[in-house]
N, C-alpha and C positions, 0 to 999 in steps of 0.2 A: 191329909193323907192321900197320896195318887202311889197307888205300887198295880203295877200291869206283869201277870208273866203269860208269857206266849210261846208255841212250839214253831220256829222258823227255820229258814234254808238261806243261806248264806249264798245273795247273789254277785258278791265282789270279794276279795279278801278285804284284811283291814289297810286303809288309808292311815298311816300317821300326818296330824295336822299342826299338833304343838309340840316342839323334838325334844324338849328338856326336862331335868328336874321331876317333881312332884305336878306341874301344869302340864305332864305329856297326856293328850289325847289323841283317841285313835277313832275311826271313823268308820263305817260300813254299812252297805245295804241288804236288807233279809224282805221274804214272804213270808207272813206270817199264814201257819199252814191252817188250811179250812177244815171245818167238822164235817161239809158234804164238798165233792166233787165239782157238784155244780157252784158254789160258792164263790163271789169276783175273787181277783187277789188282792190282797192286801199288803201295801208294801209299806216299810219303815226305814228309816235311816238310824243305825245305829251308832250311840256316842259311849265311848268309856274313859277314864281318867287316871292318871297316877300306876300303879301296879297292876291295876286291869285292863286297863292301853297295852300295856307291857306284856302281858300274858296272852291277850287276843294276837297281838300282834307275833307272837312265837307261837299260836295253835289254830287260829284258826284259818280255813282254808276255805274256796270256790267251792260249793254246793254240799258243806258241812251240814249239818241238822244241830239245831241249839233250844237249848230252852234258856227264856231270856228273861229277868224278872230289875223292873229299873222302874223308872219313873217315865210317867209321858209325858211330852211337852206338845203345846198345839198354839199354832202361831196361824194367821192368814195370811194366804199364799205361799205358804213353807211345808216340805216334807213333813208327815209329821214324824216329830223324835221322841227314841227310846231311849234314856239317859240310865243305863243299863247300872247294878248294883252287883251282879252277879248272873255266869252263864253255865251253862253246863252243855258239853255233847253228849250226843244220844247217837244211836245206831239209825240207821236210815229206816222211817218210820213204816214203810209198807200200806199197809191198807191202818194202822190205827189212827184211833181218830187225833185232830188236833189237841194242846194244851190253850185256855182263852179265858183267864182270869182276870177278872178287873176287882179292884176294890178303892173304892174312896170314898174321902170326906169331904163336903164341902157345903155351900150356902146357896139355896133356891135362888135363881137369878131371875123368875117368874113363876105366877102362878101358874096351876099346870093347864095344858090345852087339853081338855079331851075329847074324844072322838068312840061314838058308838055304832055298835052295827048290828043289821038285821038277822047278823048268824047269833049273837046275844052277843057279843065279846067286846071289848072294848079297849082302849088304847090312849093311857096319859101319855105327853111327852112336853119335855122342860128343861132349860138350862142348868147345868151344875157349875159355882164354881168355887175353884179349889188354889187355894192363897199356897205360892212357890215359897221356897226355900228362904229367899230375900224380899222382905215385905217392900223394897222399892220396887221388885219386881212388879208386871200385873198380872195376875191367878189365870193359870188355864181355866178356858171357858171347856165343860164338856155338855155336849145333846143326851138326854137319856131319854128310852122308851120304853114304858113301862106295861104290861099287858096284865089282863086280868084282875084277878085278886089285889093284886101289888098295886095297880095300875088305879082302883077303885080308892085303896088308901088312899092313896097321892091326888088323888080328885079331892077325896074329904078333909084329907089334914096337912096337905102343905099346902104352904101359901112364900108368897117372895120373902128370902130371906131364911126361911126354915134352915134349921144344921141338919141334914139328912148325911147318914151312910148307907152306902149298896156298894155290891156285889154282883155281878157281872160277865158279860163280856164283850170283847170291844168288835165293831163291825163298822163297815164303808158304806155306808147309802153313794148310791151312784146314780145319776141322772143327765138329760144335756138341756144347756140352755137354751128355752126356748127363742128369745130375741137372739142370740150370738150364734147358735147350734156349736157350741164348745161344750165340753165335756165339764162338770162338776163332780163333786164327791164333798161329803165332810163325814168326819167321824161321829159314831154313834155307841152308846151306852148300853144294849139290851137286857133291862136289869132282872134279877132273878131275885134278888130280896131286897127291901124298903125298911130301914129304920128309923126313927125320927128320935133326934137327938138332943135338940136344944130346950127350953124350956119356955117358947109362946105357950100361947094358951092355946092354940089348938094341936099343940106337942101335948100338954099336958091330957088333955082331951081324950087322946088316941090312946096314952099311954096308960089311963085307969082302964078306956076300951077292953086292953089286951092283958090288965092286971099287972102293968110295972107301976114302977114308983114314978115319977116326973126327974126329969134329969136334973141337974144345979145349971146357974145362969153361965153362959158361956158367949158373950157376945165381942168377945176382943177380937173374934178373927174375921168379921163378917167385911168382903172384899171392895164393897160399893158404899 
């Protein structure tokens, strides 16, 4: 499961890229809009197919406002893309705040890193990944960062490999290199809730913890 929706600004019309048939795609760039002001931007490249190519391409227009709920894709050295399922417009948003859901499924790509600190809080953060549509493919990789309570979980009961779901939202760490002074970024997870889903033993662990049951074995989809 990867389903992201996001409230953006439409910074190009749509591009058609495949002209025929049920394979027509159409193509366009948004900002995805921030909850504060100060906020970097975050930009996406959006993709639609078949009668939703079709439709962006008859409505939507240069500095539209959409809410946009699709699939992510995340590749290295690639825009990252929103392989859109459905959009909606909205009125020009004014001062409210942005739309920044995330929700996925997917399998610990390590144990978690954590990081404590002197104000007491603390901070897991860990690979998520998340098996596409076509098992030839290979599974978007995503960064999650987990704070707090959530974050304490993910120290105690995931380990590489766990089926964990969260919910979210998606953000840019921005940084530059120090050896090249080029600019970086990759995308990040900051999750808001932690479930643990599969049935290791320390799934099972967590889950009499909190008074569930233990889940059934589920390991057909694990990416590595």
């Amino acid at each position: 499961m990867n389903s992201i929706t996001v409230l953006a600004l439409v910074k190009a019309p749509p591009a058609l890229i495949a002209p025929s048939g049920d394979k027509q795609l159409a193509s366009f760039p948004v900002e995805v809009c921030a909850y504060k002001q100060e906020d970097p931007v975050m930009p996406l490249q959006v993709t639609a197919w078949g009668e939703l190519a079709a439709e962006a391409m008859r409505t939507i227009q240069l500095g539209a406002y959409l809410v946009l709920t699709g699939r992510l894709r995340i590749e290295k050295n690639k825009p990252l893309e929103l392989q859109i399922a459905q959009f909606h417009q909205v009125s020009t948003p004014l001062d409210r705040p942005g739309i920044n859901v995330a929700a996925i499924v997917g399998r610990a790509g390590r144990d978690p890193e954590v990081r404590y600190f002197e104000s007491g809080s603390m901070v897991a953060n860990l690979t998520l990944a998340v098996n596409r549509r076509s098992r030839e493919d290979e599974p978007d990789w995503f960064n999650l960062e987990i704070w707090g309570r959530q974050g304490q979980i993910a120290a105690d009961y995931v380990r590489r490999g766990s089926l964990l779901g969260i919910t979210g939202s998606l953000k840019l760490d921005h940084w530059t290199d120090r050896s090249t002074g080029e600019a970086r970024f990759k995308p990040v997870i900051k999750v808001d809730r932690l479930d643990l889903m599969g049935r290791k033993q320390d799934d099972d662990s967590y889950a009499q913890a909190i008074g569930q049951q233990p889940a059934p074995d589920d390991d057909d989809d694990i990416p590595f």
